[in-house]
N, C-alpha and C positions, 0 to 999 in steps of 0.2 A: 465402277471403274472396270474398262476390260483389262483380259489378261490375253490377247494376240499370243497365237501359236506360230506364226509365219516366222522367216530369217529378216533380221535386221537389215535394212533396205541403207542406201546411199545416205536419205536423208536425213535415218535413225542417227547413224556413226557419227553425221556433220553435227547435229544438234546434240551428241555425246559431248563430242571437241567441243562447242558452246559453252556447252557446262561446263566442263570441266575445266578452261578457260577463266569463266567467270570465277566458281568456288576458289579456286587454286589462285587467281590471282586478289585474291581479298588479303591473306595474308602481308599482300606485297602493298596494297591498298590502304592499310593499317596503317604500314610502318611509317608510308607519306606522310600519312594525316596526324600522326601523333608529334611532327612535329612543329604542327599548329594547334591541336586541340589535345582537350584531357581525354582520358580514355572512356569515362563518361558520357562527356557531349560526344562522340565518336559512335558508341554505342545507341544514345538519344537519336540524333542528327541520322544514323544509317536507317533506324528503325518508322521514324516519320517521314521520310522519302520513299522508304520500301511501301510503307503503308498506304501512301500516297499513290504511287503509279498499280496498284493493285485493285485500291477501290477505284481506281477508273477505270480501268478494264472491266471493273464489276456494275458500277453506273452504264458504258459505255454498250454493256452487254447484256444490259436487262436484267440480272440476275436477281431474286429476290433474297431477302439476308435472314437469316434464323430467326424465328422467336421464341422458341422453346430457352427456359433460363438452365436447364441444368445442360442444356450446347453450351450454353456461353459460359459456366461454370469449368467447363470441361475445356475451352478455348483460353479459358481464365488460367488453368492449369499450364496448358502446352505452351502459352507466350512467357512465363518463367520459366520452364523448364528448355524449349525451342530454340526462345530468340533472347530475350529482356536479363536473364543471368549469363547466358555463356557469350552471348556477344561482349557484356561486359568484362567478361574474363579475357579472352581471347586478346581484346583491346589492350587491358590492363598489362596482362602479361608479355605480350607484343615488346612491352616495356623492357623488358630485361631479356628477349628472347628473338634472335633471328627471325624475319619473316619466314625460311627456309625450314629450317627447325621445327616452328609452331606448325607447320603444311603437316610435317613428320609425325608430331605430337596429336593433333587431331586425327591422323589412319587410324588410330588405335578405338575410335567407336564402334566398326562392326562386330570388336570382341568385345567390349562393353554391353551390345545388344545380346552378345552369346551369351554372358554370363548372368546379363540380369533376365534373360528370358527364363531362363532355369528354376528361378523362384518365383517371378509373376507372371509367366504365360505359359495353361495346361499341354501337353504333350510338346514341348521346347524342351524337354531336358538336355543336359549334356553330357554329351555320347563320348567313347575314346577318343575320336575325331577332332572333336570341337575340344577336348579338355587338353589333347595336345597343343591345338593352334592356337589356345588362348594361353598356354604357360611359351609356347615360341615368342609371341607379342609381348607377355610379361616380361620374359629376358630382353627382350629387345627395349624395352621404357628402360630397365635397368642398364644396358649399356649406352641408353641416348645421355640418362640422367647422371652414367658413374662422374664424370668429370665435375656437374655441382655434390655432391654427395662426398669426393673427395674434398673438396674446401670446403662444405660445413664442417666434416672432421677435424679437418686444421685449426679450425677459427674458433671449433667450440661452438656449444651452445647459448644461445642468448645473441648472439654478433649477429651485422646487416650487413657483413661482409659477403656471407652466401647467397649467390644466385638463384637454388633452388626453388623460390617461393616462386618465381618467374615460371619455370616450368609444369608445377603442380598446379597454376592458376589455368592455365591452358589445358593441362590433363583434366582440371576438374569440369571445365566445358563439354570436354567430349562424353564424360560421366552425364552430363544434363541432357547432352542431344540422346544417348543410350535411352536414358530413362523414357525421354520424353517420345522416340520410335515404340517403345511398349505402349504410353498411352494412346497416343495415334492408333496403334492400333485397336485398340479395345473399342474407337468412339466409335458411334454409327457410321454408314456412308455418307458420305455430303458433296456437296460439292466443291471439290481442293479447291478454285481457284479463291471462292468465295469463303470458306475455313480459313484459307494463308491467307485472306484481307485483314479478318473480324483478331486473327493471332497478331498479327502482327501491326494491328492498331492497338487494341490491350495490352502490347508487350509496349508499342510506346509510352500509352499511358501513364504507364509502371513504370519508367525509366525516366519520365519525366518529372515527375512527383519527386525521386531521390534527386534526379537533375538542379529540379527548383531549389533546394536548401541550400545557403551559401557554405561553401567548401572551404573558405578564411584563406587560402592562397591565390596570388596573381593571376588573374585571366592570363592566355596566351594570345598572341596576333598572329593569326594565321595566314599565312600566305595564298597566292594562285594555286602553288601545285598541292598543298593539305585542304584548299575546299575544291578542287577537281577531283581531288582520288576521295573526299567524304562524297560527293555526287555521285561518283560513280559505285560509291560504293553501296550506298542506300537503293540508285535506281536499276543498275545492272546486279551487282552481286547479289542485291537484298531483291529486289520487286521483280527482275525480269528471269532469273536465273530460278525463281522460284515459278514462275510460267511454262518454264523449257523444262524444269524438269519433270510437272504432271505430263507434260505432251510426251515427252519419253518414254513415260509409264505407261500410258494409252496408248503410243504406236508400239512398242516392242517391248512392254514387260518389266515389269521387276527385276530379275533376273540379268537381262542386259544391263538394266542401270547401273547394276551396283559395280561395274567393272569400274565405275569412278572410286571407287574407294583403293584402286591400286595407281592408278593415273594423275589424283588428286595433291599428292603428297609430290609427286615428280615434279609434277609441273611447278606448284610451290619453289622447289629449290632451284626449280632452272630459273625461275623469273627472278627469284631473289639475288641468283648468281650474275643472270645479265645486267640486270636495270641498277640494283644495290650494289652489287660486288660480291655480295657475302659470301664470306668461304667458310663453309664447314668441315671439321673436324673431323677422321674417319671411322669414330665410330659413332657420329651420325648415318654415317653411309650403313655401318653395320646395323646399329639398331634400325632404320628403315627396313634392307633385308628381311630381318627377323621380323619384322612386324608385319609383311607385306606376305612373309609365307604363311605367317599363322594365321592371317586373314583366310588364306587359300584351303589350307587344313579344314578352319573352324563354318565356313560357309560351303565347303564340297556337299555334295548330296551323292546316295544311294540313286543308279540309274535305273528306273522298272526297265 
């Protein structure tokens, strides 16, 4: 994979807005669908469409696929940790949680990478820098989450009166993407477009196997507008979005990409606010703030 020294060109920025589009609008994608399918088939259904328009680019393109078993091992790993666990959270939690909100809730990965690089990736430790930006981000989960945390207190322990598990289901998504950027990196180099096929058919796999067991409650009927936004959410959010973003990485760098981790979470609550309504709370607004500076803190770099 190169790493391009030049300035991000016209059609870097345009393919930035792409993505960030795409990602940002999955949350909103979610909220559709869930209310024709379980969060399950949602997770299933995105994962077998992703995986589908992937391997045809990969057919389409000649590309030969791994034989080595402990790649696939290691592909075995990233599709629970990547796609097959946190899509089902995200989905799940969706449940109980604004699309806008959940945008909020998942910024909070790049300090997740801060902190778990500190114990499993050599010279990543955490500097003054990064231990500030990731306790800004702390307070900030704390004041998205103070409003459920105050009615678990009310209600007591043991009650299903609290919201809470809604948000921590989605917090623990972002915990998976964390982990699962440490393994990415540690694997060999390969070829992404051909890796995010072999991932993201394994993560179906695995999603279908749970899929298959009957679940003892009523199927849902799903409408036009929950199997349009599960399509689009499988072929654009899941298979194409995951194409724009290696081209990102090849025209301009790591480094530029990750400006979507401050963009992502915006865009989220605009689309939730135009298309949904949803109105949130202000210290949603705050906790975003906090989270979006500590981003800024904890991935600054020393300029030579």
């Amino acid at each position: 994979m190169s790493h391009p020294c030049h300035r991000p060109r016209l059609i870097d920025w345009v393919m930035l807005l792409c993505l960030v589009a795409l990602w940002g609008s999955a949350f909103l994608l979610i909220a559709v669908a869930l209310d024709g399918y379980a969060p399950l088939t949602i997770s299933t259904g995105r994962l077998l469409i992703g995986s589908a328009v992937l391997f045809l680019i990969v057919l389409l393109s000649r590309r030969p696929l791994p034989r080595d078993p402990a790649l696939w091992r290691r592909f075995a790993l990233m599709a629970v940790l990547g796609n097959a666990l946190p899509f089902f959270l995200v989905s799940w939690g969706q449940q109980g949680v604004p699309s806008g909100l959940a945008g909020i809730l998942m910024a909070v990965m790049p300090l997740v990478v801060v902190a778990l690089a500190h114990f499993l990736v050599p010279g990543e430790q955490v500097t003054r820098r990064r231990a500030l930006g990731f306790a800004a981000g702390f307070a900030g989960i704390v004041v998205l989450l103070g409003p459920e945390i105050g009615a678990a207190q009310k209600t007591g322990p043991g009650t299903e009166a609290s919201g809470l598990i809604y948000p921590l289901a989605v917090l623990g998504a972002a915990v998976c993407y964390g982990l699962n950027v440490i393994v990415a990196r540690r694997a060999p180099r390969s070829d992404p477009v051909v890796v995010s096929a072999c991932v993201l058919f394994l993560a179906f796999l695995m999603s279908a196997l749970v899929w298959a067991f009957p679940s003892g409650s009523a199927p849902l009927e799903p409408g036009n507008p929950a199997r349009l936004a599960l399509f689009a959410l499988g072929a654009l959010c899941t298979g194409l979005a995951t194409v724009l973003y290696y081209q990102i990485v090849n025209a301009a760098g790591a480094t530029f990409l990750s400006l979507i981790n401050y963009l992502i979470p915006v865009w989220a609550v605009l689309v939730g606010a135009l298309v949904l309504g949803e109105r949130l709370a202000a210290s949603a607004f705050a906790g975003l703030a906090m989270i979006l500076s500590g981003i800024v803190l904890s991935q600054s770099r020393r300029r030579s």
